[in-house]
N, C-alpha and C positions, 0 to 999 in steps of 0.2 A: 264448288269450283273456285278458283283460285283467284280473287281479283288483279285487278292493276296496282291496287293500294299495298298488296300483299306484298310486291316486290320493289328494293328500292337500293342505289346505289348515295351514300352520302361520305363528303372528303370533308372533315372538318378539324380546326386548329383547338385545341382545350389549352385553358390555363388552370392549374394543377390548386390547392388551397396556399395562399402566400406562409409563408413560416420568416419568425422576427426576432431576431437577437438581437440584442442593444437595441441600434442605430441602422440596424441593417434588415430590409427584408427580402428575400429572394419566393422569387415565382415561377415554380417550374413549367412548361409547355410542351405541347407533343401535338403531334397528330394523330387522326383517325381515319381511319378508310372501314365503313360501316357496309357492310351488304347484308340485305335483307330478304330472302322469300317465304313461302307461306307452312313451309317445314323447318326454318329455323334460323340461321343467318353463320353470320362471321364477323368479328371484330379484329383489325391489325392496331397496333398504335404503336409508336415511336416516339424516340425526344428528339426532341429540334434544338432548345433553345433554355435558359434559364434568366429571370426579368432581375437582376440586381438596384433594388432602390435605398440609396445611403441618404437618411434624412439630415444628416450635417453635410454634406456638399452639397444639396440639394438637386443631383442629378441622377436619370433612371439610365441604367446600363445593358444593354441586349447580349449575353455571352451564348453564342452559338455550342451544340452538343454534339460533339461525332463519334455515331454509333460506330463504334469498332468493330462488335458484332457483324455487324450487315455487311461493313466492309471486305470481314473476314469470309464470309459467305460469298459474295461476287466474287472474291478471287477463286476460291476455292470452285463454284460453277464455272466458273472460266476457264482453270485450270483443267477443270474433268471434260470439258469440252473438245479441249483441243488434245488430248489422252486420247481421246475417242476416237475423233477424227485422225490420226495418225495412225490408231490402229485398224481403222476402217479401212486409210488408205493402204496401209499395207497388206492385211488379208483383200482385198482387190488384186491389186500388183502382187501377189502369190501366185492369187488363180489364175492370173493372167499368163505367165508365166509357165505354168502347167500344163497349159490347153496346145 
């Protein structure tokens, strides 16, 4: 039987191995959404973010990553959504019509 341990939801931020040319090292970042049960799991991950540190100005820099992918996917679910629903409403207002 399957325990409580068996199953488990975890949201966690990674930081990626730092990579350094010259004077520059950058550090990539993502997320994870881990889900686990006792037949097997699933793993999502995504970039967020990438860590820019320049050892001659001596400052660390945060440059944000925007999945275009994803973006390109909500629209396109949104899109099909509202496709649907207009054609839903109209096969309605057909039959209605009909009757």
């Amino acid at each position: 039987m399957a325990q409580l341990k068996d199953f488990g939801v975890q949201w966690q931020t990674v930081s990626g191995d730092p990579m350094t040319v010259g004077d520059v090292t950058v550090t990539p970042q993502s997320q994870a959404v881990i889900v686990r049960w006792p037949f097997g799991g699933f793993v999502w991950n995504r970039p967020i973010a990438v860590v820019v540190e320049r050892d001659g100005a001596g400052f660390v820099e945060r440059r944000r990553v925007v999945d275009v992918t994803r973006i390109i996917q909500l629209g396109l679910l949104s899109f099909s959504l509202v496709i649907s629903i207009v054609v839903f409403g109209k096969s309605v207002q057909g039959k209605e019509h009909r009757s």
